[in-house]
Short mmCIF file of the C-alpha atoms (twelve columns), coordinates in Angstrom:
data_MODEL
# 
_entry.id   MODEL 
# 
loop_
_atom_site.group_PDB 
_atom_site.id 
_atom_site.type_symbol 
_atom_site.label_atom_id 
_atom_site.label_alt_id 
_atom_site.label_comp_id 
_atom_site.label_asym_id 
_atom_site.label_seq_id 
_atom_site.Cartn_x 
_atom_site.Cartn_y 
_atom_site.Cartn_z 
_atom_site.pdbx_PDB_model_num 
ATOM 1   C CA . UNK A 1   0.000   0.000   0.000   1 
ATOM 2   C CA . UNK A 2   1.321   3.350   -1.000  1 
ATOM 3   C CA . UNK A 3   2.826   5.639   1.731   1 
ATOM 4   C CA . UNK A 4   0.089   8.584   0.868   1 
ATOM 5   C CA . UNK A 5   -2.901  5.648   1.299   1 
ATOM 6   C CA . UNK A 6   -1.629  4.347   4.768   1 
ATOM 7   C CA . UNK A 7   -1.523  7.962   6.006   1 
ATOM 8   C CA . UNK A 8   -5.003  8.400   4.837   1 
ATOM 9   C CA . UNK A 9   -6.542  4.788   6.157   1 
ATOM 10  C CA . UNK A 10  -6.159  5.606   9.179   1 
ATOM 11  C CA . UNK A 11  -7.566  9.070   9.787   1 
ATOM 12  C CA . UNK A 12  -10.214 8.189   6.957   1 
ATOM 13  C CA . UNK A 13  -11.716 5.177   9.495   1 
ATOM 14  C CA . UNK A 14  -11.861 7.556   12.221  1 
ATOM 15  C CA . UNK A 15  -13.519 9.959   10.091  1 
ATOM 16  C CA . UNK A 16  -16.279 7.278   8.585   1 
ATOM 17  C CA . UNK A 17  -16.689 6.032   12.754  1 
ATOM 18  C CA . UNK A 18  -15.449 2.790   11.649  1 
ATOM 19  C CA . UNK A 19  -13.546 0.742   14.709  1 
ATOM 20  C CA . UNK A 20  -9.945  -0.162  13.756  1 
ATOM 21  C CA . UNK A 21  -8.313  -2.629  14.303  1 
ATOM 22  C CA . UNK A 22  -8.808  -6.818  13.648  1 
ATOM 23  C CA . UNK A 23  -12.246 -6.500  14.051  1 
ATOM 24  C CA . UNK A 24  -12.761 -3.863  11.001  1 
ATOM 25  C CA . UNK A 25  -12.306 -0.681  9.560   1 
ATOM 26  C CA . UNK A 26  -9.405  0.395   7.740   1 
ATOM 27  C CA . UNK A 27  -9.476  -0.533  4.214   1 
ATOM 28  C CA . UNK A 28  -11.816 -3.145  4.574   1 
ATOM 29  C CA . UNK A 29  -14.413 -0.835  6.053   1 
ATOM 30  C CA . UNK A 30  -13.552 1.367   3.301   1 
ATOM 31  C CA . UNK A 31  -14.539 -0.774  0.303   1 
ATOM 32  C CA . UNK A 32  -17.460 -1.813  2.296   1 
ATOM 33  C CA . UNK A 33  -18.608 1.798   2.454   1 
ATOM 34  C CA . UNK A 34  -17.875 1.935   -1.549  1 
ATOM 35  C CA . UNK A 35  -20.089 -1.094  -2.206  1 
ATOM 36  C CA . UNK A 36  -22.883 -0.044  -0.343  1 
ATOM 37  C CA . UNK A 37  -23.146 3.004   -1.943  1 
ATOM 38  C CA . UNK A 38  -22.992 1.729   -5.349  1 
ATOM 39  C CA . UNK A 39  -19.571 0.893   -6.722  1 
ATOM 40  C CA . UNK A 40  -19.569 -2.693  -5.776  1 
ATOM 41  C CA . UNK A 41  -18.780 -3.678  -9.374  1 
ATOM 42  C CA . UNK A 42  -15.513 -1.772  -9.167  1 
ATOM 43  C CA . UNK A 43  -14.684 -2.881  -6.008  1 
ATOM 44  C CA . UNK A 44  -15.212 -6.379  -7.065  1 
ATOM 45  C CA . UNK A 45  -12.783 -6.032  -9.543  1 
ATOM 46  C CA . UNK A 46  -10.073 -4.963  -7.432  1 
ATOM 47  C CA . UNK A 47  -10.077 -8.303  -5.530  1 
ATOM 48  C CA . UNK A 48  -10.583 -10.742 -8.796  1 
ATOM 49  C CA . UNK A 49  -7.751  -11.354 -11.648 1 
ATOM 50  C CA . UNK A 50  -7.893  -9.584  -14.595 1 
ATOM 51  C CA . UNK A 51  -9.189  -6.286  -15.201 1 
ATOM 52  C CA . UNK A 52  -10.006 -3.580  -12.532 1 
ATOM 53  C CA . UNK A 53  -12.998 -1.157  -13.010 1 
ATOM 54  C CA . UNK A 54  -11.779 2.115   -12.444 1 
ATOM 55  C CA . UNK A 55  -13.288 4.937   -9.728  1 
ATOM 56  C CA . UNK A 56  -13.133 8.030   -10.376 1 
ATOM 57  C CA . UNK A 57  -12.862 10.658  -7.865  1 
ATOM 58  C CA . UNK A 58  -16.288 12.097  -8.643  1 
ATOM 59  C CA . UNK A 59  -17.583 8.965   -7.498  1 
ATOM 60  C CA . UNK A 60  -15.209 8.712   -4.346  1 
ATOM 61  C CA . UNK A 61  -16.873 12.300  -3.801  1 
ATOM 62  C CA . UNK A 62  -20.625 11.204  -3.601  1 
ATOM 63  C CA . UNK A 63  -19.376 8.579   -0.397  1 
ATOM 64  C CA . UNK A 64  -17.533 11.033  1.721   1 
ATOM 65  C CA . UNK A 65  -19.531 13.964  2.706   1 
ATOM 66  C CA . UNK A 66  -17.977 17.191  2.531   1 
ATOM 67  C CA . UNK A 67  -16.732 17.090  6.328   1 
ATOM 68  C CA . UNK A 68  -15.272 14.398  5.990   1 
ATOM 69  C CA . UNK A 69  -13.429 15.135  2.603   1 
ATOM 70  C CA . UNK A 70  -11.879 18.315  4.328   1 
ATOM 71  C CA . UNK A 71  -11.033 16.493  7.578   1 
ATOM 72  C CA . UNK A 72  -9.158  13.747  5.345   1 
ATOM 73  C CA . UNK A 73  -7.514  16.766  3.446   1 
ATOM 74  C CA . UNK A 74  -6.187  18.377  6.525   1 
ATOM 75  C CA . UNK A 75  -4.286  14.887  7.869   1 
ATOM 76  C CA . UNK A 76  -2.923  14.335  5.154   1 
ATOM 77  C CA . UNK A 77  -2.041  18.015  4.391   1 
ATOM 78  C CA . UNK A 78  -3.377  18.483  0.867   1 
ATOM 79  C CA . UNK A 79  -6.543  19.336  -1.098  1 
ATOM 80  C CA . UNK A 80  -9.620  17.749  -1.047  1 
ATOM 81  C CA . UNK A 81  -9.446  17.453  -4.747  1 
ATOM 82  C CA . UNK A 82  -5.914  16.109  -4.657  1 
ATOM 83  C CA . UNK A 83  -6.817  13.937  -1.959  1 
ATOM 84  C CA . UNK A 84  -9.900  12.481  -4.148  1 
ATOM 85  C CA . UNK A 85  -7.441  12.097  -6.971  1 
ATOM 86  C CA . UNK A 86  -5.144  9.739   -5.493  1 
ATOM 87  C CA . UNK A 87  -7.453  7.820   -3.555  1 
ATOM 88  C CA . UNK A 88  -9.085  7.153   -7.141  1 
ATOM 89  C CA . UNK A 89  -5.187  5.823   -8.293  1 
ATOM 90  C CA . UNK A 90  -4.704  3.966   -5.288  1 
ATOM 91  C CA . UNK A 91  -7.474  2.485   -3.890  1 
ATOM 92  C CA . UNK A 92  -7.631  -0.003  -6.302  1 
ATOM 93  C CA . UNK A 93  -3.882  -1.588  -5.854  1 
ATOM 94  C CA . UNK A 94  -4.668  -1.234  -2.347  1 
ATOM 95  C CA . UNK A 95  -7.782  -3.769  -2.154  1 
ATOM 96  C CA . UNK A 96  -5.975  -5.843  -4.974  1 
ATOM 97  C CA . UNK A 97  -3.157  -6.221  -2.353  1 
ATOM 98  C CA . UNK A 98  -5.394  -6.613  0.418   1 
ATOM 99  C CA . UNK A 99  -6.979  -8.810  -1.139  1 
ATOM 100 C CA . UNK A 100 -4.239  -11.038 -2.072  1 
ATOM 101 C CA . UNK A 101 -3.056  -10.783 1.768   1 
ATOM 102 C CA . UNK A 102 -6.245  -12.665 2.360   1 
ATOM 103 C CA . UNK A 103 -5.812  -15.622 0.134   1 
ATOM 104 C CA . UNK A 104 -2.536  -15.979 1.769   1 
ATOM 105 C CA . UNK A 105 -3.690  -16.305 5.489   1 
ATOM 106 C CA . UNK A 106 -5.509  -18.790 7.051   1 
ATOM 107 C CA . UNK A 107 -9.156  -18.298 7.699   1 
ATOM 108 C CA . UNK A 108 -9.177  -18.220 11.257  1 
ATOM 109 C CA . UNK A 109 -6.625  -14.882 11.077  1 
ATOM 110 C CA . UNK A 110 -8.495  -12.867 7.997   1 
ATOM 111 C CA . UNK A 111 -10.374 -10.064 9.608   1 
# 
């Protein structure tokens, strides 16, 4: 995972009231947010072989409410637009990798 997603992870799970931690939030929380509103076809295809749907950030915008876009900004000390931007490039290689984290581990340690 890139060094600009890991700084935003974090602060982004305490922004969305997600727990952290083995029992959720994080990235996993994150794509679970994306599904539910819609973009579960593109997340989908981050965690199966062969070709990933992009996201664009004007869909990343329509999940995070404004507060929560200039909260995000402010950690990670850039724009909301800019921050929008590279979430779009790097969410999905980080739910690719996450996903092939997962495969890797034993069932009774995936969380």
């Amino acid at each position: 995972m890139g060094e600009f997603l890991g700084q935003i992870l974090g602060p982004l799970a305490q922004v969305l009231g997600l727990a952290q931690g083995a029992a959720g939030g994080g990235l996993p929380a994150l794509l679970a947010q994306l599904e539910n509103a819609g973009l579960a076809e593109q997340v989908g295809s981050w965690a199966a072989q062969g070709e990933q749907l992009p996201v664009t950030a004007e869909e990343l915008a329509t999940v995070l409410t404004p507060e929560q876009l200039t909260h995000l900004a402010a950690e990670a000390g850039t724009t909301p637009d800019v921050l929008l931007e590279r979430l779009a490039q790097e969410l999905p290689k980080a739910a690719a990798a996450h996903s092939q984290r997962l495969q890797t581990m034993p069932p009774d340690e995936q969380a």
